[in-house]
C-alpha positions in Angstrom: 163.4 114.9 127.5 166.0 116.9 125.4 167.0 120.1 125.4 166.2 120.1 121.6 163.0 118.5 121.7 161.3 120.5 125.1 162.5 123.5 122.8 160.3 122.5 119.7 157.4 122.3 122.0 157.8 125.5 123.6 158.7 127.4 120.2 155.3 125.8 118.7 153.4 127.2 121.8 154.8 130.5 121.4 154.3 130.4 117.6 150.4 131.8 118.2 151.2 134.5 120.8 150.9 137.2 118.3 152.3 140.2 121.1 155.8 138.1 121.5 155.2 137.9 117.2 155.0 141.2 116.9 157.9 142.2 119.4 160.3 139.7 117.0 161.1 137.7 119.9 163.0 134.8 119.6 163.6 131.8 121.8 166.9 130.2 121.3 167.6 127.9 124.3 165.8 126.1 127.2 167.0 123.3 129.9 165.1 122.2 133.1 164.1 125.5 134.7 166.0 128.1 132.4 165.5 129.8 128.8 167.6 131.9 127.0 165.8 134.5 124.0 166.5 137.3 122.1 164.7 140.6 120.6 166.3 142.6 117.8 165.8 145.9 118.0 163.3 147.3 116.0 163.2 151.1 116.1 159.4 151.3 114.3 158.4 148.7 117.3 161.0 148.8 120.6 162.2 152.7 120.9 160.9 155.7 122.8 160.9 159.1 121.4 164.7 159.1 122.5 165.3 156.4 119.9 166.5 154.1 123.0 164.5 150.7 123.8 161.6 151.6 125.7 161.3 150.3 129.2 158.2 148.2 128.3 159.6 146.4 125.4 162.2 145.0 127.6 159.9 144.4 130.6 158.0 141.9 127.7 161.6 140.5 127.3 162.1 139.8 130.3 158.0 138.5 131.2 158.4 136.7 128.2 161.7 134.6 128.9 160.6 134.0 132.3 156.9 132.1 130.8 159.6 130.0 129.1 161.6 129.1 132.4 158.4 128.3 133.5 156.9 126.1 130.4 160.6 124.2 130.8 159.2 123.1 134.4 155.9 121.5 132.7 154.1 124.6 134.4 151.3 126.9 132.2 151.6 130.2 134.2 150.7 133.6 134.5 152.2 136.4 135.6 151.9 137.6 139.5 154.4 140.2 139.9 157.0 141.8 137.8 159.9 144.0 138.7 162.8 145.0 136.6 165.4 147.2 137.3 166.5 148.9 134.3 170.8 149.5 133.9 171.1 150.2 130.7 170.2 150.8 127.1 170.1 150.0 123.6 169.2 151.6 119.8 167.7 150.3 117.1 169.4 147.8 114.9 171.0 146.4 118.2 169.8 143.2 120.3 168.9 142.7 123.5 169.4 138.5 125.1 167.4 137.7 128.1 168.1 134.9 130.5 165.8 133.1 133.0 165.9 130.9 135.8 163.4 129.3 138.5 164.1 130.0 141.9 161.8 128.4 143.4 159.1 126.2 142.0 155.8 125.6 144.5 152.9 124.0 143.9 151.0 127.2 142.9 153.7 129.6 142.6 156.8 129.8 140.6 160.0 132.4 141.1 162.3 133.2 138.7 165.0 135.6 137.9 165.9 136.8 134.5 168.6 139.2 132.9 168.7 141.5 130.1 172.1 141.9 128.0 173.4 143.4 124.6 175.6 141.5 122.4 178.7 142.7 124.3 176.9 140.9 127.9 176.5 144.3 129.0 173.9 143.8 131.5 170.9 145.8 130.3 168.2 145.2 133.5 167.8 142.7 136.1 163.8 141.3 136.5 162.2 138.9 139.4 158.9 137.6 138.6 156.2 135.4 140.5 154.0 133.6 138.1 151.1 131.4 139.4 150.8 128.3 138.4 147.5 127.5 135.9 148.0 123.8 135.3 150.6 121.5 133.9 151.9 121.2 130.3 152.1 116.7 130.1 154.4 117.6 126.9 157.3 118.2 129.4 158.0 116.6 132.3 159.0 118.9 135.5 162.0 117.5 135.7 164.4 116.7 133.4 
């Protein structure tokens, strides 16, 4: 499989999730086991009343990139557990990049790490997720 082609798969399964729609995120990259996406910053959708990016939007970010990671291991997965540690922030009109990668990949169980960053590669957060394993995706091979 190629990087190009596992990405058209994931991008069309992602294409009806209306809630990562509606955040604006994008995914730009994949390989075996890691994705790489993006969110522009939208200040009617992704700020607080501070006007910085709201905790949650980047926790979806990060929970989204990390369903990627997973979807690039053949896996369908939900979410376990979700901890980000947030380091910084953005405003609107800027963009936040989110990296994932498995850690570990079980039978039932997959761990990943993902981190947030602004266009500079200021890191933004740092997130470790658990996601359990649903059933297999036969459009892309777990390894590859």
């Amino acid at each position: 499989m190629t990087s190009a082609a596992c990405l058209a798969i994931i991008q069309d399964i992602f294409s009806s999730n209306q809630f990562v729609k509606h955040c604006g995120i994008l995914i730009d990259e994949v390989g075996c086991g890691w994705s790489k996406l993006h969110m522009p910053i939208s200040g009617d959708v992704h700020t607080n009343l501070t006007g910085f990016v709201h905790g949650g939007a980047l926790s979806t970010l990060a929970n989204t990139a990390v369903g990627v990671a997973c979807c690039t291991v053949g896996a369908r997965t939900v979410t376990l557990n979700i901890v980000t540690d947030f380091i910084g922030n953005l405003q609107a009109g800027d963009t936040a990049w989110a990296e994932a990668k498995v850690t570990h990949r079980g039978r039932r169980t997959i761990v990943l790490t993902a981190e947030i960053y602004d266009d500079a590669r200021n890191l933004l957060a740092k997130t470790m997720a658990s996601m359990y394993v649903k059933g297999a995706d036969d459009r892309i091979p777990a390894k590859w």
